[in-house]
C-alpha positions as CSV (number, residue, x, y, z in Angstrom):
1,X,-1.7,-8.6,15.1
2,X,-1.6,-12.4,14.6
3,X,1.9,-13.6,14.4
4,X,0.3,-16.4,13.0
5,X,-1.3,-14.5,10.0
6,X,-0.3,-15.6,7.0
7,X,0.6,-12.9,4.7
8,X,-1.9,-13.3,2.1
9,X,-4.5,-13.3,4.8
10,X,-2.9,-9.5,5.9
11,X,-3.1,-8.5,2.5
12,X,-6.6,-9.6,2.2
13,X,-7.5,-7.3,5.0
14,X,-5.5,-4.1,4.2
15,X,-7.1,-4.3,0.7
16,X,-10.3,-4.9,1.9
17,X,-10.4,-2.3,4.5
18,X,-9.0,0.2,1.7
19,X,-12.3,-0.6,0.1
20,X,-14.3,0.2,3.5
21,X,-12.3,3.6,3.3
22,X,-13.1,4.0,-0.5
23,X,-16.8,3.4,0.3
24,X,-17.1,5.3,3.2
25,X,-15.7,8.5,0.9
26,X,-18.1,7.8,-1.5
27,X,-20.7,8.4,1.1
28,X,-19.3,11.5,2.5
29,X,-20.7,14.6,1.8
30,X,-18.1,17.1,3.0
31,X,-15.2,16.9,0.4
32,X,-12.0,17.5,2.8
33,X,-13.4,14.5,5.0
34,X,-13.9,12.5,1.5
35,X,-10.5,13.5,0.3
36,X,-9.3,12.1,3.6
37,X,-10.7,8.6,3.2
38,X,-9.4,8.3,0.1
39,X,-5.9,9.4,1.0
40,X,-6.4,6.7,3.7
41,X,-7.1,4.4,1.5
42,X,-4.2,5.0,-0.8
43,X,-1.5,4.8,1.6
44,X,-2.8,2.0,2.7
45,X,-2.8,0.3,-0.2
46,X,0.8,1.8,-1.5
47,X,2.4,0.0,2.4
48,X,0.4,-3.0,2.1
49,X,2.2,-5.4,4.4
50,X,5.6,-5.0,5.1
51,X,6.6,-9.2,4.4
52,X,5.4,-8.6,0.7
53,X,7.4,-6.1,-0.2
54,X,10.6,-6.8,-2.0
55,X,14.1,-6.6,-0.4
C-alpha cells in the first residue's frame, strides 16, 4: 500500500475491484464459486478503507 494514497484514490480501488468480483460472479457457472465472489465483493465494500470510516 501507498502511504501516499490519498483516501479517495483507496476507495476508488476497493469499489472498483468489488465490481471485478461482481463481474467475475456473473460469469461463473458453478453457483458456490459465484456466491463466493459476491460475498467477496460485499465485504469488501461494507470495510471500504479504514480512514473513511467514522470515529
Amino acid at each position: 500500500m501507498d502511504p501516499y494514497d490519498s483516501p479517495a484514490r483507496r476507495a476508488r480501488r476497493i469499489r472498483e475491484r468489488a465490481e471485478e468480483l461482481g463481474r467475475a460472479a456473473d460469469r461463473a457457472t458453478d453457483p458456490e464459486h459465484r456466491q463466493r465472489l459476491r460475498e467477496k465483493a460485499r465485504l469488501l465494500l461494507r470495510e471500504g478503507p479504514a480512514d473513511s470510516r467514522p470515529s
